[in-house]
HTML snippet that shows the backbone in 3Dmol.js (N, CA, C, O; Angstrom):
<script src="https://3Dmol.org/build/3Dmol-min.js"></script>
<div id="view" style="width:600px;height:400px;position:relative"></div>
<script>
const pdb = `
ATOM      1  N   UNK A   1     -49.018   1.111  -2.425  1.00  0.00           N
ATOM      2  CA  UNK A   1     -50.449   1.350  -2.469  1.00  0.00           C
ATOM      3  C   UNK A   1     -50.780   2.699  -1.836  1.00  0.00           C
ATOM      4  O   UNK A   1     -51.432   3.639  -2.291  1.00  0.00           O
ATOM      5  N   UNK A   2     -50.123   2.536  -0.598  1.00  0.00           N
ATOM      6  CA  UNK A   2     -50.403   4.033  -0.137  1.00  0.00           C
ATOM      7  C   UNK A   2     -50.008   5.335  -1.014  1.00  0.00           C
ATOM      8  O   UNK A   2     -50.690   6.313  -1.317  1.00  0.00           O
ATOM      9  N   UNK A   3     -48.633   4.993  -1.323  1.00  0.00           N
ATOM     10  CA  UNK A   3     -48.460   6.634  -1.957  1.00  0.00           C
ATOM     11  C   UNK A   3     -49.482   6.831  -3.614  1.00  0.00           C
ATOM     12  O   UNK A   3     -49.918   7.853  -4.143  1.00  0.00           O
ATOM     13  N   UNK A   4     -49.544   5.804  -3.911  1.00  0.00           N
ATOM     14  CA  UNK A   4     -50.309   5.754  -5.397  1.00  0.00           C
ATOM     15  C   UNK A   4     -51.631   5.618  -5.703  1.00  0.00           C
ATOM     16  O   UNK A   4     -52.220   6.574  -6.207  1.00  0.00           O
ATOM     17  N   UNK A   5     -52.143   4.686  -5.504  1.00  0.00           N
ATOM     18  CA  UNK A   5     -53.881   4.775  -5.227  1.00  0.00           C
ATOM     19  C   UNK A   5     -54.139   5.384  -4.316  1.00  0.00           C
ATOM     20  O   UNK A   5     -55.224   5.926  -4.530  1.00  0.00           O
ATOM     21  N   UNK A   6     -53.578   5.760  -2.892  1.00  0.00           N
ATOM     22  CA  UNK A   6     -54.620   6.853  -1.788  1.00  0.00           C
ATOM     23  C   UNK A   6     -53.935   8.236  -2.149  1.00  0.00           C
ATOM     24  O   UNK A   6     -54.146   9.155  -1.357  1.00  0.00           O
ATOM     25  N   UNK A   7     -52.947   8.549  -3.521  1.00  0.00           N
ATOM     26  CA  UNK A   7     -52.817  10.170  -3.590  1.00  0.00           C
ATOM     27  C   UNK A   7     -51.350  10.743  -2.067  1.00  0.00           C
ATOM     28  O   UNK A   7     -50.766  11.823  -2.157  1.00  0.00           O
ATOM     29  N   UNK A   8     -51.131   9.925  -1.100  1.00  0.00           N
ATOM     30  CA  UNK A   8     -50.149  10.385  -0.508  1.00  0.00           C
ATOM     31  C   UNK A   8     -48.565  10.669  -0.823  1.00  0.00           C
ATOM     32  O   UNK A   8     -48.217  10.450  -1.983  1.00  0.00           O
ATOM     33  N   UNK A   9     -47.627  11.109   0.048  1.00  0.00           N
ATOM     34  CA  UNK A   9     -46.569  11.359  -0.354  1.00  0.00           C
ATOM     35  C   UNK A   9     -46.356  12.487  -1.032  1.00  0.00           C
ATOM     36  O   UNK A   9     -47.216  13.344  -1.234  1.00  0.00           O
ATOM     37  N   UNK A  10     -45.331  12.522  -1.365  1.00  0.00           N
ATOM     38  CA  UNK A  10     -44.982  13.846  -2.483  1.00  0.00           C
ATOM     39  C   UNK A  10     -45.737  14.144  -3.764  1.00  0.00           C
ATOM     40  O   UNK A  10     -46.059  13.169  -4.443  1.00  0.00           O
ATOM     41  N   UNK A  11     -46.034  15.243  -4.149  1.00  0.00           N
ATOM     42  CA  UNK A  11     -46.858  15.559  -5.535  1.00  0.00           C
ATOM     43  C   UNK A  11     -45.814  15.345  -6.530  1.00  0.00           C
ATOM     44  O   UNK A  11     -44.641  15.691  -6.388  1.00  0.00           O
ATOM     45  N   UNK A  12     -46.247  14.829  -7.418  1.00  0.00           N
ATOM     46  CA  UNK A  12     -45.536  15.659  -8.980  1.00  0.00           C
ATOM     47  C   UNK A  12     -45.611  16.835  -9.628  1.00  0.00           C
ATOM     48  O   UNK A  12     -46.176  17.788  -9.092  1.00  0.00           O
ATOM     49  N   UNK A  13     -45.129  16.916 -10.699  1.00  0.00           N
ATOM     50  CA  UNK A  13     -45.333  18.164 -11.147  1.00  0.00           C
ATOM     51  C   UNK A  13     -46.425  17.678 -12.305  1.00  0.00           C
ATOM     52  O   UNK A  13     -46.599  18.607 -13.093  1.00  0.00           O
ATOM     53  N   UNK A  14     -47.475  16.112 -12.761  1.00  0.00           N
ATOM     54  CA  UNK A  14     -48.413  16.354 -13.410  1.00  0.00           C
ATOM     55  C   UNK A  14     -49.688  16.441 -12.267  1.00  0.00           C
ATOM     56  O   UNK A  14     -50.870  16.202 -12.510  1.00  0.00           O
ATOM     57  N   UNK A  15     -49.240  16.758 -11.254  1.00  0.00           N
ATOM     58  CA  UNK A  15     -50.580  17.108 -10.153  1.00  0.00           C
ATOM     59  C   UNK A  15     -50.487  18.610 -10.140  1.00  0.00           C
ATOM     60  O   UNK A  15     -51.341  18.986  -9.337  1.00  0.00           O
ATOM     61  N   UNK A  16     -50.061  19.309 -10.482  1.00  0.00           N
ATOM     62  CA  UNK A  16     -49.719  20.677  -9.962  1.00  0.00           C
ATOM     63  C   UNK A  16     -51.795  21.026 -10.752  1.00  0.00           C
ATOM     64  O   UNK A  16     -52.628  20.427 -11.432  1.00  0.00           O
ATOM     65  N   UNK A  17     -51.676  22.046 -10.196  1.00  0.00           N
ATOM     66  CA  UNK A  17     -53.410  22.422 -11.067  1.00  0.00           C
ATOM     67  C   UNK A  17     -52.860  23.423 -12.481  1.00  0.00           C
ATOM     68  O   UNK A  17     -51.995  24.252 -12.198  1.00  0.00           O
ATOM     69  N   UNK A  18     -53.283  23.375 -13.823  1.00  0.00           N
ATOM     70  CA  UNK A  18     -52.791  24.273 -14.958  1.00  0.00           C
ATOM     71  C   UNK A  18     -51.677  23.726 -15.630  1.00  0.00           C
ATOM     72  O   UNK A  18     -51.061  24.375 -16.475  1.00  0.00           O
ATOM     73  N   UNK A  19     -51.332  22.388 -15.255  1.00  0.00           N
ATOM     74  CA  UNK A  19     -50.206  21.881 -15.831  1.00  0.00           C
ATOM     75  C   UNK A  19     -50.674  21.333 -17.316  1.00  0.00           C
ATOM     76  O   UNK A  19     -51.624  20.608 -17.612  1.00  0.00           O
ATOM     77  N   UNK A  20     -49.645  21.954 -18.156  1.00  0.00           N
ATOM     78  CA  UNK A  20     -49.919  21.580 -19.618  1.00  0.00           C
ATOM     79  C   UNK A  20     -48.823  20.510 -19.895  1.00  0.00           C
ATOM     80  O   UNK A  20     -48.063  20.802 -18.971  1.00  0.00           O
ATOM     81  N   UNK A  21     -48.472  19.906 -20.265  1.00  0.00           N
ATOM     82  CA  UNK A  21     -46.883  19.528 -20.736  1.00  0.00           C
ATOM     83  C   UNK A  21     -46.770  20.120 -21.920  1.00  0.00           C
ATOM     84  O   UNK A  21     -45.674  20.601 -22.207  1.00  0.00           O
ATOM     85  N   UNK A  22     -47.856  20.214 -22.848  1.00  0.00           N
ATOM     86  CA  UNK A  22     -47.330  21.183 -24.217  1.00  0.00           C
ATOM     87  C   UNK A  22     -47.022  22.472 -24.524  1.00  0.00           C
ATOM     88  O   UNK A  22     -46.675  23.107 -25.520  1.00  0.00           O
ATOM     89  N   UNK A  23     -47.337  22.745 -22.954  1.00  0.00           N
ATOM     90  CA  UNK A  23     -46.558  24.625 -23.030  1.00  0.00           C
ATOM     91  C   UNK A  23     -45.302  24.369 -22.875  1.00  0.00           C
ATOM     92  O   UNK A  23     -44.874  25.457 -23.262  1.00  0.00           O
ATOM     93  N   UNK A  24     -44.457  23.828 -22.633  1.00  0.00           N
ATOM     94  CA  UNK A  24     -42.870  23.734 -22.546  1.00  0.00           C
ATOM     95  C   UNK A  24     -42.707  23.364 -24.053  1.00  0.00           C
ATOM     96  O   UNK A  24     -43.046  22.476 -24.835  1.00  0.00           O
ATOM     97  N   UNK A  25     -41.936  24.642 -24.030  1.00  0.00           N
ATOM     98  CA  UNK A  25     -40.989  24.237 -25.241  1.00  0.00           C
ATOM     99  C   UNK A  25     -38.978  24.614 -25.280  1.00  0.00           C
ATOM    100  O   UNK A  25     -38.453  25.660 -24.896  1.00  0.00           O
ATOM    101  N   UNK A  26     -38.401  23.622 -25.748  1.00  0.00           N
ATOM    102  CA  UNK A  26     -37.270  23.498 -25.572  1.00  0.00           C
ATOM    103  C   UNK A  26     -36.164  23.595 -26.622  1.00  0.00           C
ATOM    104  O   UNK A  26     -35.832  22.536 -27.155  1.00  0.00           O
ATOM    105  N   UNK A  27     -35.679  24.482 -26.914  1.00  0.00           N
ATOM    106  CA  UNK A  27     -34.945  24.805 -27.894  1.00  0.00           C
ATOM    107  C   UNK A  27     -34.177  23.851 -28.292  1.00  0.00           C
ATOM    108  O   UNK A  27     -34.558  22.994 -27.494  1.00  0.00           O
ATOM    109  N   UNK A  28     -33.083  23.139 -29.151  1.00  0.00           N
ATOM    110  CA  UNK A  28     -32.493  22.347 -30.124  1.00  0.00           C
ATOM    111  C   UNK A  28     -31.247  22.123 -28.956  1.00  0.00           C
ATOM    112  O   UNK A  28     -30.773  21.060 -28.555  1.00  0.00           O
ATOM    113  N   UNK A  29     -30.929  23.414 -28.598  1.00  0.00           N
ATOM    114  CA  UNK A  29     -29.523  23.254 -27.567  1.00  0.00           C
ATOM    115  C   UNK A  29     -29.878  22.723 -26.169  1.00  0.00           C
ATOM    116  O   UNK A  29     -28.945  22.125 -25.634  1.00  0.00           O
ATOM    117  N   UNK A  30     -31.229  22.820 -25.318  1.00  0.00           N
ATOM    118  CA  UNK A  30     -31.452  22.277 -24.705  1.00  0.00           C
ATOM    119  C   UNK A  30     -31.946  20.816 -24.520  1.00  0.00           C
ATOM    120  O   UNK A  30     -31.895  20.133 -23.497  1.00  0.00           O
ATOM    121  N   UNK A  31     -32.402  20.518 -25.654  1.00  0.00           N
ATOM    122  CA  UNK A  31     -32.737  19.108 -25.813  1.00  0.00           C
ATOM    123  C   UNK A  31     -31.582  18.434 -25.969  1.00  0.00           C
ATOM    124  O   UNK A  31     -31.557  17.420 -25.272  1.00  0.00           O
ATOM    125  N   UNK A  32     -30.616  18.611 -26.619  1.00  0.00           N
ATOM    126  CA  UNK A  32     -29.058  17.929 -26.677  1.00  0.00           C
ATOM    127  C   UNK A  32     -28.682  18.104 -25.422  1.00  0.00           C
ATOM    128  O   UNK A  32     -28.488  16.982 -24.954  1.00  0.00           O
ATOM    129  N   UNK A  33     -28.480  18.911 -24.641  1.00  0.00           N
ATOM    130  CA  UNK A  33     -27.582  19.153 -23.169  1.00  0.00           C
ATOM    131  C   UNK A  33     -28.501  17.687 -22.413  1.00  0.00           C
ATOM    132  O   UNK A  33     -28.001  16.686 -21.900  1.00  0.00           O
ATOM    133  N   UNK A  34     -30.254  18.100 -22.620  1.00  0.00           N
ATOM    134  CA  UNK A  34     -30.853  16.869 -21.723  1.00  0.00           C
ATOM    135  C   UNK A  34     -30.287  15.360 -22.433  1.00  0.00           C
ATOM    136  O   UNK A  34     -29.558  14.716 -21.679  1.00  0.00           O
ATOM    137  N   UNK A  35     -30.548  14.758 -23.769  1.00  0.00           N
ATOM    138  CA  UNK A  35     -29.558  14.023 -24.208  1.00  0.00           C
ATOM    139  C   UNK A  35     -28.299  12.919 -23.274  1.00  0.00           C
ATOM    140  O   UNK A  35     -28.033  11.862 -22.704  1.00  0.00           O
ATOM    141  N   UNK A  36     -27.901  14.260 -23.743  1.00  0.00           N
ATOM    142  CA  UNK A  36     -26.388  14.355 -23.272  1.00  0.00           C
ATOM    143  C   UNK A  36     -26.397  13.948 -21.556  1.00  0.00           C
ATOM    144  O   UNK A  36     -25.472  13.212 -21.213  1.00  0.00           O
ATOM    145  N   UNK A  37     -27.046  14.233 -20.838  1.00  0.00           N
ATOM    146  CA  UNK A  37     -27.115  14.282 -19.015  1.00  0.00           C
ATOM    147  C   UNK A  37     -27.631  12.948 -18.995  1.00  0.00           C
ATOM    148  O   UNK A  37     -27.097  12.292 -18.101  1.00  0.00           O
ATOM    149  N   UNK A  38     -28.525  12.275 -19.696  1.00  0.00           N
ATOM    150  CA  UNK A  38     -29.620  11.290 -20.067  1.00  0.00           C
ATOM    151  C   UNK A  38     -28.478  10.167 -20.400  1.00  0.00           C
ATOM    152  O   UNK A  38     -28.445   9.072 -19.839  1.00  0.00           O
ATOM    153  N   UNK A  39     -27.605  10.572 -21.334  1.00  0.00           N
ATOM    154  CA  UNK A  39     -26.441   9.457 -21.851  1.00  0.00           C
ATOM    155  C   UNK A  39     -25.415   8.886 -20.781  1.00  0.00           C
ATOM    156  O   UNK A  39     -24.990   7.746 -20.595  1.00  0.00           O
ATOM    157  N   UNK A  40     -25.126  10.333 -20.022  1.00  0.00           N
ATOM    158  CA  UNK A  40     -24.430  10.017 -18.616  1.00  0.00           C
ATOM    159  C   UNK A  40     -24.950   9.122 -17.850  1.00  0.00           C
ATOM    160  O   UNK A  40     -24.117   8.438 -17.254  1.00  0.00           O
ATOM    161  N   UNK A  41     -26.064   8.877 -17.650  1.00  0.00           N
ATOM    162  CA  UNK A  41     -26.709   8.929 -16.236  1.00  0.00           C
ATOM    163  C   UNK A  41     -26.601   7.087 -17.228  1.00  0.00           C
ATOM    164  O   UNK A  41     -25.775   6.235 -16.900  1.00  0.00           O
ATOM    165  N   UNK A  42     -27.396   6.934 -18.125  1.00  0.00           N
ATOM    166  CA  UNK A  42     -27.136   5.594 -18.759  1.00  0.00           C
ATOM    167  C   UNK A  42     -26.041   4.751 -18.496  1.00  0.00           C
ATOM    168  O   UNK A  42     -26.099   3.615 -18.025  1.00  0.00           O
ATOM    169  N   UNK A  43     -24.972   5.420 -18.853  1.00  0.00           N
ATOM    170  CA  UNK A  43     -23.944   4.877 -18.816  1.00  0.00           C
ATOM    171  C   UNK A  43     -23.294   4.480 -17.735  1.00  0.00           C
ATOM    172  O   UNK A  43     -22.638   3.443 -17.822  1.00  0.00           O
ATOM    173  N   UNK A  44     -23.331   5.307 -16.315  1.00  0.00           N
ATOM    174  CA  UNK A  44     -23.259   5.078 -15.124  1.00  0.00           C
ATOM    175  C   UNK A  44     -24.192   4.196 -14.745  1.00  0.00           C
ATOM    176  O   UNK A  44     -23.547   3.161 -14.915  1.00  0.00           O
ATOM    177  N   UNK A  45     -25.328   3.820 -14.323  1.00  0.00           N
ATOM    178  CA  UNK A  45     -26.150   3.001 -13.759  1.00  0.00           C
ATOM    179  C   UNK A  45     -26.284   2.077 -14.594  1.00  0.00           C
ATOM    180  O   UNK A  45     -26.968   1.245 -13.999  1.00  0.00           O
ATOM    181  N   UNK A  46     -25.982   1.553 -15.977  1.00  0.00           N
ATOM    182  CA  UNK A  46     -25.778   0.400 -17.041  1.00  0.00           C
ATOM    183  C   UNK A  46     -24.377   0.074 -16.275  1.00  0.00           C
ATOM    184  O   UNK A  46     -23.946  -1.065 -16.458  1.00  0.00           O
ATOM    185  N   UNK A  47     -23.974   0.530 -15.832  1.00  0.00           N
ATOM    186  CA  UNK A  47     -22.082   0.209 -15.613  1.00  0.00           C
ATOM    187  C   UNK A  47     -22.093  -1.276 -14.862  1.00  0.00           C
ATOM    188  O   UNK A  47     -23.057  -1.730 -14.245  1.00  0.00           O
ATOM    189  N   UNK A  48     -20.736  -1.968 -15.060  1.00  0.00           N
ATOM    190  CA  UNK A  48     -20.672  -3.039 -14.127  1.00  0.00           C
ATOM    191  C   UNK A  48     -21.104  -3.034 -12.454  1.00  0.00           C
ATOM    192  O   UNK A  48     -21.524  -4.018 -11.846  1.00  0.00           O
ATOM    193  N   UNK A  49     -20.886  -1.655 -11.877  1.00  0.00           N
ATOM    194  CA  UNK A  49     -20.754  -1.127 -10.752  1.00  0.00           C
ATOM    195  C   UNK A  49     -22.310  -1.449 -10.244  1.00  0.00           C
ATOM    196  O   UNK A  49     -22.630  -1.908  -9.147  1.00  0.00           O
ATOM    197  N   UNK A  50     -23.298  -1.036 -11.486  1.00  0.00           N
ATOM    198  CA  UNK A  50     -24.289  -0.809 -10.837  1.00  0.00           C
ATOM    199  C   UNK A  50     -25.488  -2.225 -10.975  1.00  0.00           C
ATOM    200  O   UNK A  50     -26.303  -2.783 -10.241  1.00  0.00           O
ATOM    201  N   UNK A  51     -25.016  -2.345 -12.309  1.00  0.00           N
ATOM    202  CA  UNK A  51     -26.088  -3.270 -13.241  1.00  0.00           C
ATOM    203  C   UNK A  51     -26.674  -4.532 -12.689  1.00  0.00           C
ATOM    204  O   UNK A  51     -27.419  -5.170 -13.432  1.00  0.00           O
ATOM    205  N   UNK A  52     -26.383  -5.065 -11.232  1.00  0.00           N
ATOM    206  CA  UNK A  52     -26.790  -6.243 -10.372  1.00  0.00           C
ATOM    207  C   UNK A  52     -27.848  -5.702  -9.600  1.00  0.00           C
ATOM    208  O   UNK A  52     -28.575  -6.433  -8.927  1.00  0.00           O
ATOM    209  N   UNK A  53     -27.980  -4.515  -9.648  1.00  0.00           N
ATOM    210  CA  UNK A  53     -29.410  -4.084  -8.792  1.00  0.00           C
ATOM    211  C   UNK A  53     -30.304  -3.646  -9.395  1.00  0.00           C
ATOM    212  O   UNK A  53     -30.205  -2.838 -10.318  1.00  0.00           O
ATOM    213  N   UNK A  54     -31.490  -4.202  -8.882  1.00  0.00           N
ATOM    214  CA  UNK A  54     -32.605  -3.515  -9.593  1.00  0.00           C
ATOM    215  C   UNK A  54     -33.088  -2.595  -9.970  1.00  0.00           C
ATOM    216  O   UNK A  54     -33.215  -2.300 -11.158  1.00  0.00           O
ATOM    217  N   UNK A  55     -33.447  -1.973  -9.046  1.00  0.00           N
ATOM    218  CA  UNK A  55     -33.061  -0.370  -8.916  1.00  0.00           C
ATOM    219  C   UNK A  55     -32.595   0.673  -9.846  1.00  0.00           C
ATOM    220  O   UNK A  55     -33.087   1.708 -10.294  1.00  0.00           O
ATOM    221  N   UNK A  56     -31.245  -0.083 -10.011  1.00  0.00           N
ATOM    222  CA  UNK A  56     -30.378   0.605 -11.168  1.00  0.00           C
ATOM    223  C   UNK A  56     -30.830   0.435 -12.367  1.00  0.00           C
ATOM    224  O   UNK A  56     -30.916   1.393 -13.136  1.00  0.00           O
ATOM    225  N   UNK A  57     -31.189  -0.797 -12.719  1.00  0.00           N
ATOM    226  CA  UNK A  57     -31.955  -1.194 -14.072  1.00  0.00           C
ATOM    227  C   UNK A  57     -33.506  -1.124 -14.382  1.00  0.00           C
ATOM    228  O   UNK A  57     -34.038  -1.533 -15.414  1.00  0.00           O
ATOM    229  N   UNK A  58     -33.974  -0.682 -13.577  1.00  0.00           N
ATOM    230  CA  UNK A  58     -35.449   0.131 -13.574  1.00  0.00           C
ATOM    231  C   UNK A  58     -34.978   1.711 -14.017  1.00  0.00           C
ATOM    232  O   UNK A  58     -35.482   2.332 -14.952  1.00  0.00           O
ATOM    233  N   UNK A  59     -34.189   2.078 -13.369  1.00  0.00           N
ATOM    234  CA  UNK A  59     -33.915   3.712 -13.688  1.00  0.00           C
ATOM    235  C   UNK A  59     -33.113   3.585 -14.967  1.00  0.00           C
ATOM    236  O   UNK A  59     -33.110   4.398 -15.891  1.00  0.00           O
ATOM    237  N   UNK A  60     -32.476   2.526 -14.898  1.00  0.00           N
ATOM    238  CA  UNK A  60     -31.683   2.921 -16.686  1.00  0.00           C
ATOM    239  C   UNK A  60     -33.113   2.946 -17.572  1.00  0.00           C
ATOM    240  O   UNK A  60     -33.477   3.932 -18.212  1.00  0.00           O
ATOM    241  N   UNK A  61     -33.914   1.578 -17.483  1.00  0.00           N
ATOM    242  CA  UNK A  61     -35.013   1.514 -18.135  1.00  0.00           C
ATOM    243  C   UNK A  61     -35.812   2.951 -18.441  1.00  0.00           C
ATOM    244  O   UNK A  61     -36.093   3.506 -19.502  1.00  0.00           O
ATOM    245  N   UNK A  62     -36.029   3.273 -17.187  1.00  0.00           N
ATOM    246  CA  UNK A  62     -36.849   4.882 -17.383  1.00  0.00           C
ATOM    247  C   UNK A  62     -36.162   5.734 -18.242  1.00  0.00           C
ATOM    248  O   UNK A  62     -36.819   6.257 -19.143  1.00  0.00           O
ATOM    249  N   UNK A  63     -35.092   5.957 -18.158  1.00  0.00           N
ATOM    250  CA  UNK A  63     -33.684   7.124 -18.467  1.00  0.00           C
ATOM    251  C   UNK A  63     -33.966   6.464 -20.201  1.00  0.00           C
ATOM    252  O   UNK A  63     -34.400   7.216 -21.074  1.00  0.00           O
ATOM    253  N   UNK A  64     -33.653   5.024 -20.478  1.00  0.00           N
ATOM    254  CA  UNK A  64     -34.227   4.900 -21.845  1.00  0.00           C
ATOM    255  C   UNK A  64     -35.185   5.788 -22.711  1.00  0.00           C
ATOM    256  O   UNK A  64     -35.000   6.599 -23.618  1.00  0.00           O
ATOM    257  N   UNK A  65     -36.247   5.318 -22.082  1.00  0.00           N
ATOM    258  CA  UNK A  65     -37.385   5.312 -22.377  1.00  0.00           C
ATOM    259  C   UNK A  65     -37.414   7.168 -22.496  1.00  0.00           C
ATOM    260  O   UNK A  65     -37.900   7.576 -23.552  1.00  0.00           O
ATOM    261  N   UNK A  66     -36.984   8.141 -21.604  1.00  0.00           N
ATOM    262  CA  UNK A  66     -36.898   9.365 -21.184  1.00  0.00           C
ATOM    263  C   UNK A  66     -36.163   9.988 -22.351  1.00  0.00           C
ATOM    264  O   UNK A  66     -36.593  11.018 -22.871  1.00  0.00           O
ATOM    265  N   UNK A  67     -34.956   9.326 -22.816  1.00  0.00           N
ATOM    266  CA  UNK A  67     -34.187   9.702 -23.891  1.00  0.00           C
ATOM    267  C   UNK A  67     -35.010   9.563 -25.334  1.00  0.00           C
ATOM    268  O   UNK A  67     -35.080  10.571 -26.038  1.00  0.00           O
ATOM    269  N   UNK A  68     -35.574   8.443 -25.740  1.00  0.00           N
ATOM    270  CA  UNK A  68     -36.405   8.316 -26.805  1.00  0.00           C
ATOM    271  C   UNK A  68     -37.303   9.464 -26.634  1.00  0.00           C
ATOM    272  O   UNK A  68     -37.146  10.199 -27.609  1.00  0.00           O
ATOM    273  N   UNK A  69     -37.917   9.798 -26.064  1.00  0.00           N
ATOM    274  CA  UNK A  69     -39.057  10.827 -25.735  1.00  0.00           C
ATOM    275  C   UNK A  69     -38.307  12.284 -26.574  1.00  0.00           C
ATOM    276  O   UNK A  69     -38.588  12.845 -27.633  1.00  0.00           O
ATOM    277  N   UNK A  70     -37.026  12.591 -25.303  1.00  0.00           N
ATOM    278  CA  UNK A  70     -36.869  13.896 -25.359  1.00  0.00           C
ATOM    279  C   UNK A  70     -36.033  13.960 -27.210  1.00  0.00           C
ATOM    280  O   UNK A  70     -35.809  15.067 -27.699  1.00  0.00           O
ATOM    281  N   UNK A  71     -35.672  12.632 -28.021  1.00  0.00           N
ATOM    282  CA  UNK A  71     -35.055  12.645 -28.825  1.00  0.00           C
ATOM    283  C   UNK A  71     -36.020  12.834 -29.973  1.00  0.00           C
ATOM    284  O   UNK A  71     -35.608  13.417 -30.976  1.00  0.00           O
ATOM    285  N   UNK A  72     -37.358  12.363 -29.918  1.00  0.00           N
ATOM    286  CA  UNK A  72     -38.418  12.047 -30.951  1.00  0.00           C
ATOM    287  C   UNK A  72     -38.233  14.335 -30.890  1.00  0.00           C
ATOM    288  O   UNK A  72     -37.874  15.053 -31.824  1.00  0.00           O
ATOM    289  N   UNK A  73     -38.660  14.792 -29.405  1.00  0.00           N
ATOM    290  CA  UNK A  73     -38.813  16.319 -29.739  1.00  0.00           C
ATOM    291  C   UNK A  73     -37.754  17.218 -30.142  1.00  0.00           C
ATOM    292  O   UNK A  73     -37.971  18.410 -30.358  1.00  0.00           O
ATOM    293  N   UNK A  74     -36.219  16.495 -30.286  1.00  0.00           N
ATOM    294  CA  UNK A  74     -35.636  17.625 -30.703  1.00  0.00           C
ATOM    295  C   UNK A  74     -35.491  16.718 -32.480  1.00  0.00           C
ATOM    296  O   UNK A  74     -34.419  16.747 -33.084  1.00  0.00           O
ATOM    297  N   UNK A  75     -36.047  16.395 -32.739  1.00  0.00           N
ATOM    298  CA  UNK A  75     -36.109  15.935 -34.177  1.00  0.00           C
ATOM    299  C   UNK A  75     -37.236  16.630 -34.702  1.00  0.00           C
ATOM    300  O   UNK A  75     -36.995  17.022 -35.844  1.00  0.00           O
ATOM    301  N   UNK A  76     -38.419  16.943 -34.284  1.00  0.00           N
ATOM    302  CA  UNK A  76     -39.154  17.830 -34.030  1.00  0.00           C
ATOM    303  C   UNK A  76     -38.925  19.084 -34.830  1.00  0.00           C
ATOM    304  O   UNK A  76     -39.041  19.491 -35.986  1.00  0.00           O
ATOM    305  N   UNK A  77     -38.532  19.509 -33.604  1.00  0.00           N
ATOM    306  CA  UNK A  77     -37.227  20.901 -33.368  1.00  0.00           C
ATOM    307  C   UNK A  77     -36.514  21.509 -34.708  1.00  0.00           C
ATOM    308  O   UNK A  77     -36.691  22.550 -35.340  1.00  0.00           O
ATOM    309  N   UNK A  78     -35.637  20.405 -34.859  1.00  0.00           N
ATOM    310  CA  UNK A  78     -35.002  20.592 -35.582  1.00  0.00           C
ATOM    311  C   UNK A  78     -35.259  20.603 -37.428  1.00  0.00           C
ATOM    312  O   UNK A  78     -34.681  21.207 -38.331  1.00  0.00           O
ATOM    313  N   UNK A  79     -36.409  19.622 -37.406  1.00  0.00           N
ATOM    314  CA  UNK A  79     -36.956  19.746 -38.460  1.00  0.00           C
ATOM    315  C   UNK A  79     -38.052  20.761 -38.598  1.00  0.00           C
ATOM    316  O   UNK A  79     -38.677  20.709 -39.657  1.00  0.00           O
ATOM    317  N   UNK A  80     -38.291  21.387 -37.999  1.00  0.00           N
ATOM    318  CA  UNK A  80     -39.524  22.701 -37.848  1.00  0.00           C
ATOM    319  C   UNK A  80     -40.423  22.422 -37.836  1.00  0.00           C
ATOM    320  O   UNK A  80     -41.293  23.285 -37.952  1.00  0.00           O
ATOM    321  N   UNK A  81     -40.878  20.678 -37.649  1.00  0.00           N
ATOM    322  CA  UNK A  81     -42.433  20.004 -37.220  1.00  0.00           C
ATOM    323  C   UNK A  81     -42.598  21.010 -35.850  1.00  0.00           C
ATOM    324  O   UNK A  81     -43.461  21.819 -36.191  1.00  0.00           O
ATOM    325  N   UNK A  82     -42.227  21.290 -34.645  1.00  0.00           N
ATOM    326  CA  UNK A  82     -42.555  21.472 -33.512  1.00  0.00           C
ATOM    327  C   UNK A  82     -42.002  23.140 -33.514  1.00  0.00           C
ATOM    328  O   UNK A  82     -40.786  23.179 -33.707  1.00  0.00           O
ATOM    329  N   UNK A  83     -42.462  24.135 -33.389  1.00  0.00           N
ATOM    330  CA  UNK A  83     -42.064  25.386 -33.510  1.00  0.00           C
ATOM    331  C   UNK A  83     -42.192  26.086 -31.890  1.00  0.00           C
ATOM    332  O   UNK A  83     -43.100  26.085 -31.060  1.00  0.00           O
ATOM    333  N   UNK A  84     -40.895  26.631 -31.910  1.00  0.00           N
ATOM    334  CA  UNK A  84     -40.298  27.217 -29.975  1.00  0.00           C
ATOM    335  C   UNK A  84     -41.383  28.363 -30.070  1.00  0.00           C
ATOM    336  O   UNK A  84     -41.621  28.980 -31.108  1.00  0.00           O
ATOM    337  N   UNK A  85     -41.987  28.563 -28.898  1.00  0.00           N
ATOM    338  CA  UNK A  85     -43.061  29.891 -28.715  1.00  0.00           C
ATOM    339  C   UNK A  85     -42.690  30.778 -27.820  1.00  0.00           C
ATOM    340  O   UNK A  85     -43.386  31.771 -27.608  1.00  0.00           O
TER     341      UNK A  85
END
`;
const viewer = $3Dmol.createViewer("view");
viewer.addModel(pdb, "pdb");
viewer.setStyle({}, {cartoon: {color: "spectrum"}});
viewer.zoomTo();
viewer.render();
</script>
């Protein structure tokens, strides 16, 4: 409650002031490298090692969810719907 409804703790970067998310744009090779780091990180915290904690399976969840995202934009990308500026 505190860090989220009263605004404390650390900022993000969608608090910063001028933050667009649609000014980033990410070329075809960078969206695969993120992918790719995204697949790691899956695969490690999905692992037997990890997969009994919550924790771990909240962040795989996110890392999911993070991969669909960054995958919908290099399809984008790659199809010339989304053009690098």
């Amino acid at each position: 409650e505190e860090l989220i409804q009263k605004g404390k703790g650390l900022k993000t970067v969608y608090q910063r002031p001028g933050f667009i998310e649609q000014d980033y744009n990410f070329s075809a090779e960078m969206l695969t490298e993120m992918i790719q780091q995204l697949d790691r990180l899956i695969v490690k915290y999905g692992g037997s090692v990890w997969n009994s904690k919550t924790t771990a399976n909240r962040i795989v969840e996110l890392l999911v969810e993070h991969r669909a995202l960054i995958q919908t934009e290099l399809n984008e990308v790659t199809s010339g719907m989304r053009k690098l500026g």
